[in-house]
C-alpha positions in Angstrom: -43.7 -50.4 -45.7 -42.9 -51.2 -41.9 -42.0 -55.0 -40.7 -43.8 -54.6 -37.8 -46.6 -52.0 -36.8 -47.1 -52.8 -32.8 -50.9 -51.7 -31.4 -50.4 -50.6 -28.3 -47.9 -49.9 -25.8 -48.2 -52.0 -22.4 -45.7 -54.6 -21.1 -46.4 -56.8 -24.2 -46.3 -54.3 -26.5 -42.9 -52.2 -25.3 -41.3 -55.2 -24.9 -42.1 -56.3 -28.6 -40.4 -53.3 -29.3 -37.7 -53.9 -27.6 -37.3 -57.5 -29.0 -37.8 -56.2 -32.3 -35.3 -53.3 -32.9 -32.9 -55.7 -31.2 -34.1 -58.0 -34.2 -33.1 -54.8 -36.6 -36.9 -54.5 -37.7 -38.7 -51.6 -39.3 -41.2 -51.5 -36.4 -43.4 -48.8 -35.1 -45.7 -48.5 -32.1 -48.9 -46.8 -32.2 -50.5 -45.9 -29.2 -53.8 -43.9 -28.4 -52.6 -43.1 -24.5 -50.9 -40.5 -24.0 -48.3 -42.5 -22.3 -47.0 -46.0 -22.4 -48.1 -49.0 -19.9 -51.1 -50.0 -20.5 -53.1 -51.3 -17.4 -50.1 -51.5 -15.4 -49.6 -47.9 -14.7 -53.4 -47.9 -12.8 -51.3 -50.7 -10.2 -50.3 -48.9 -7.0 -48.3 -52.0 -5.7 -45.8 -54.1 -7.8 -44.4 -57.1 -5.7 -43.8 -59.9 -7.8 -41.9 -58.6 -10.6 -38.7 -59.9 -10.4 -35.6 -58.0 -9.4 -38.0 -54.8 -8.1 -39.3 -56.6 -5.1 -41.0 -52.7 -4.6 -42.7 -50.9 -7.4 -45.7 -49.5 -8.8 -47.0 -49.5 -12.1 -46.5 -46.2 -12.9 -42.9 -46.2 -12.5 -42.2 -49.5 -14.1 -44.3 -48.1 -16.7 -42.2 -45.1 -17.1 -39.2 -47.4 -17.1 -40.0 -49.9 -19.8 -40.8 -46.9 -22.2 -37.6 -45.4 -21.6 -35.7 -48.3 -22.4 -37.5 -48.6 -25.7 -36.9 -45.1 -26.4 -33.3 -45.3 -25.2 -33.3 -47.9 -28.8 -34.9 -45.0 -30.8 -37.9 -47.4 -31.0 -40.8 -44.6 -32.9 -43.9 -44.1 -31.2 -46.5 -42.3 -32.9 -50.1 -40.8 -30.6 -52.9 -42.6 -33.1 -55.5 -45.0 -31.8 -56.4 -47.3 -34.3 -60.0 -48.2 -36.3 -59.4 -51.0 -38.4 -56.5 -53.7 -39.1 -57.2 -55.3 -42.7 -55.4 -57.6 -44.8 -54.1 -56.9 -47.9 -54.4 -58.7 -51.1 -50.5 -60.0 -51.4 -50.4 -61.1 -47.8 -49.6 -57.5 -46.0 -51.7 -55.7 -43.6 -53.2 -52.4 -43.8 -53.9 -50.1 -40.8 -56.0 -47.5 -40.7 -55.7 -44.4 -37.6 -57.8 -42.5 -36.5 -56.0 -39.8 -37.6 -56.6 -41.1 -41.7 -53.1 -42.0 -41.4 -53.0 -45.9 -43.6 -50.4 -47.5 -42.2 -48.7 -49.9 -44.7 -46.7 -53.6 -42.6 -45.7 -56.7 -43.6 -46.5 -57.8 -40.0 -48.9 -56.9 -37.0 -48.7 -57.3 -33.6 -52.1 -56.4 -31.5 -50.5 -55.6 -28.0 -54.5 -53.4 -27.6 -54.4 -55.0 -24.0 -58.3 -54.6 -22.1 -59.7 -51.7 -20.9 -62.4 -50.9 -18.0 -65.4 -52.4 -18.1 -68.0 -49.9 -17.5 -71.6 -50.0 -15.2 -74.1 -49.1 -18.1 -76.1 -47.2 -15.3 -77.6 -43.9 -15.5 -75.3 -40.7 -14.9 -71.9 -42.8 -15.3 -71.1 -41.2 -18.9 -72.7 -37.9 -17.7 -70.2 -37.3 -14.9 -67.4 -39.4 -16.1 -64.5 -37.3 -14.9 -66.8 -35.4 -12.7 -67.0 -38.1 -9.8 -66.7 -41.5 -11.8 -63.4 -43.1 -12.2 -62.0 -46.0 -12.7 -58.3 -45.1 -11.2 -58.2 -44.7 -7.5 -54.9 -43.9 -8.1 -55.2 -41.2 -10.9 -58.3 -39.5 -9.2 -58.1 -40.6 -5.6 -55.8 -37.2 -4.6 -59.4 -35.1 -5.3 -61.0 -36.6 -2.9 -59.5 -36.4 0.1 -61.8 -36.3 3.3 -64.8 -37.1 1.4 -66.5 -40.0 1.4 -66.5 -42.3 -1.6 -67.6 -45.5 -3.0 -65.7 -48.5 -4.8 -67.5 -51.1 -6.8 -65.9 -54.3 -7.6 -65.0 -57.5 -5.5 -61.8 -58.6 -7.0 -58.0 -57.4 -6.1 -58.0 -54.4 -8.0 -61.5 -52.8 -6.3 -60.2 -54.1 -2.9 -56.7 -52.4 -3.8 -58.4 -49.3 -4.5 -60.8 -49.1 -1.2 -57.3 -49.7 0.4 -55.8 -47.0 -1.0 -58.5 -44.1 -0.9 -59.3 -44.6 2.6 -55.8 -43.5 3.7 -56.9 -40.0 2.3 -60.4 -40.4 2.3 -63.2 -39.9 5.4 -65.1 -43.4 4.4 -65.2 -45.7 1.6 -68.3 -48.3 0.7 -67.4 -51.4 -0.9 -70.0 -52.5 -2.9 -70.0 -55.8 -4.4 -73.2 -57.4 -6.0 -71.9 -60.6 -4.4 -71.9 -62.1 -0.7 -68.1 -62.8 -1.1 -65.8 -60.6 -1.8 -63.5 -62.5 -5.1 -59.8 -60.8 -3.7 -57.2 -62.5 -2.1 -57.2 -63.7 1.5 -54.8 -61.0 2.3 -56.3 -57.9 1.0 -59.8 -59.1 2.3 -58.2 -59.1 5.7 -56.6 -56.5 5.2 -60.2 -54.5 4.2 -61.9 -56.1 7.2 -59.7 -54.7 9.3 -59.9 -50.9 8.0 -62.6 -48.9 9.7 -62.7 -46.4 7.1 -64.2 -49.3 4.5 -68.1 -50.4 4.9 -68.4 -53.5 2.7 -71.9 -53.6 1.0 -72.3 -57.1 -0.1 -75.7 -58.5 -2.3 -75.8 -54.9 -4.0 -75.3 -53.1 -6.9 -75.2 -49.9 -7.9 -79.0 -48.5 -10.4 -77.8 -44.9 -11.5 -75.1 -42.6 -10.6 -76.4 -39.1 -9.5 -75.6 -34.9 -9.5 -76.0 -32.3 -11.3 -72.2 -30.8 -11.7 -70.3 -33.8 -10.2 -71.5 -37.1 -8.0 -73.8 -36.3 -4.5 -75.4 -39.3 -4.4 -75.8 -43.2 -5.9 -79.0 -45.0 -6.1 -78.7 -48.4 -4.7 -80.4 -51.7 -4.5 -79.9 -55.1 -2.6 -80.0 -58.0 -4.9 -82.2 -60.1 -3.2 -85.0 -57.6 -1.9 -84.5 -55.2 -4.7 -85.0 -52.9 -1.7 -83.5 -49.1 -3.3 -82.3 -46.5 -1.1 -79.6 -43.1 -1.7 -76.0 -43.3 -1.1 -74.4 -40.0 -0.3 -70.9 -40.1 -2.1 -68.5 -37.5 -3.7 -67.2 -40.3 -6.2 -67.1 -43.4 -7.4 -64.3 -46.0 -8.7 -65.6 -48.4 -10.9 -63.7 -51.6 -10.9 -65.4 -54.1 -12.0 -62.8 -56.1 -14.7 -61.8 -55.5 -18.1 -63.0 -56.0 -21.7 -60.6 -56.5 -24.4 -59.5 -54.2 -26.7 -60.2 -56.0 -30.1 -63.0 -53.9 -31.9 -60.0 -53.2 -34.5 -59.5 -56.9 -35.6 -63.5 -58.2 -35.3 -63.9 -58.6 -38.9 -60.6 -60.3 -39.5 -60.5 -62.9 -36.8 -62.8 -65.1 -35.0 -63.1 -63.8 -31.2 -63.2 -66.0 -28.4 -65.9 -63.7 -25.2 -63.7 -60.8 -27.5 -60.3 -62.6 -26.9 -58.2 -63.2 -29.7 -57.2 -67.0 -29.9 -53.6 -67.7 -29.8 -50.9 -69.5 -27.8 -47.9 -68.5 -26.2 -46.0 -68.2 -29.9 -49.1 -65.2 -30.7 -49.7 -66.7 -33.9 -53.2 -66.3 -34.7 -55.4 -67.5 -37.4 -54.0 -65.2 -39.6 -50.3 -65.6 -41.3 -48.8 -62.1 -40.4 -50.9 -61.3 -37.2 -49.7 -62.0 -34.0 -51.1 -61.1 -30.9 -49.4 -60.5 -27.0 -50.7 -59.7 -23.5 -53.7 -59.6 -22.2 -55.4 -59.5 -25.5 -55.5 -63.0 -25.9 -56.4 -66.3 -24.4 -54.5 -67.3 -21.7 -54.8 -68.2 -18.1 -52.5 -65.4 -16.2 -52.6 -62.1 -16.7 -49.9 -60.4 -15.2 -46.8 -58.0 -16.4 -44.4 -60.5 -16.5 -46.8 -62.7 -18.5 -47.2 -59.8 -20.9 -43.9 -58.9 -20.9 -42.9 -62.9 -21.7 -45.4 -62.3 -24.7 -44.2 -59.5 -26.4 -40.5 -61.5 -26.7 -42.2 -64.9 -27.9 -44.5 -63.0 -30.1 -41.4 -61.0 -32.5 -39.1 -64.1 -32.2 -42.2 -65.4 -34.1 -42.7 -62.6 -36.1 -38.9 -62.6 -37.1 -39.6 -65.9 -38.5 -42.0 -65.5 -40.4 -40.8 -62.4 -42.3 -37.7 -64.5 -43.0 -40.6 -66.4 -45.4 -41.6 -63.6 -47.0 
């Protein structure tokens, strides 16, 4: 039996790991990706993390798993279906895989992942012209013209970054105002290679072998027309990864409820990152979470 099974390997969750072989736990982290990062490795700019004044995600992704493999922290590739507790007090995990996994402790590090359109054609041609990582995908579609939906950081980020490679880039946002930062609004308002579609949203996603076209509508006229577009990146926020934990804890919008500590409702779960409630979600806020959450954890098995 493990002292500590970690769900998921983002900033919380690596740094958990971290924490907790320093702490001299049995821990092991189980992660459905096939690498380690979470969210963070879709960031193409890093510029607040202290110390690397200029990063991306994917390399400070690369280095956060290294240093918890340089501790011989085990990972094992298993995405999980169901956390439950167990009679005396320990926690049972079940993998996709079959694999039971047997702990005296949990920590959910699960993160969020996209949230998705529900339109026609986008689970069709997922991977055939929809994506929802302009930094993964944006290399295939150089001089073609795509479209980016979202009006926060991460979709203005995105139309920032494919039209350096790209012929045009649409915006489209189902709002007037774009939600981003001052900065990269300006900075999209001052790229001719973006047209910002405001008051629109997108009604199906079209093509037979990959994306030709979107279907469009404005939100106040309902007025539809065609979009010709070789792809589109769908960034439109994130929905948390709890499906696992639903029957054992009582969700907040599909956020678990906990502080800064991760303690949750349940003695011997803890949760870190952006899994849970909190106001910021950032890397170093995650990262910050994974340490609180095992100096908790190490606690609490010290009851036991």
């Amino acid at each position: 039996m493990y002292d500590l099974v970690i769900i998921g390997s983002g900033p919380a969750g690596l740094s958990a790991a971290v924490y907790a072989k320093r702490a001299c736990l049995d821990v092991v982290v189980l992660e459905k990706e096939p690498m380690g990062g979470g969210q963070m490795i879709y960031t193409q700019e890093v510029d607040n993390y202290l110390g690397l004044p200029e990063t991306n995600g994917f390399d400070l992704a690369q280095k956060f798993e290294q240093h918890a493999k340089a501790l011989e922290v085990p990972f094992i590739s298993d995405e999980v279906d169901n956390v439950e507790k167990n009679t005396d007090g320990t926690w049972k995990i079940t993998g996709a895989s079959g694999t039971v996994y047997e702990t005296k402790t949990v920590l959910l590090a699960t993160g969020a992942g996209h949230r998705k359109l529900g339109v026609p054609g986008e689970e069709t041609l997922a991977g055939a012209g929809v994506s929802y990582c302009a930094t993964c995908d944006g290399a295939f579609f150089r001089n073609k013209t795509v479209a980016v939906v979202g009006g926060g950081d991460v979709a203005l980020e995105d139309a920032l970054y494919l039209a350096a490679g790209c012929e045009k880039v649409y915006l489209i946002h189902r709002r007037q105002e774009l939600r981003g930062t001052k900065v990269l609004q300006e900075q999209v308002a001052n790229e001719p290679k973006i047209t910002f579609l405001p008051d629109t949203v997108v009604k199906e996603i079209c093509g037979e072998q990959m994306v030709d076209h979107l279907v469009i509508a404005n939100t106040g006229t309902g007025e539809e027309k065609e979009l010709p577009v070789s792809g589109i990146f769908i960034a439109v926020g994130m929905n948390p990864q709890t499906d696992a934990v639903a029957s054992v804890l009582d969700l907040d919008h599909g956020y678990v409820r906990a502080g800064e500590d991760g303690v949750t409702e349940q003695p011997g779960l803890f949760v870190a990152g952006d899994v849970r409630t909190k106001k910021l979600r950032q890397i170093v806020t995650a990262v910050a979470d994974g340490a609180n959450s095992v100096t908790g954890i190490v606690e609490y098995l010290k009851t036991l």
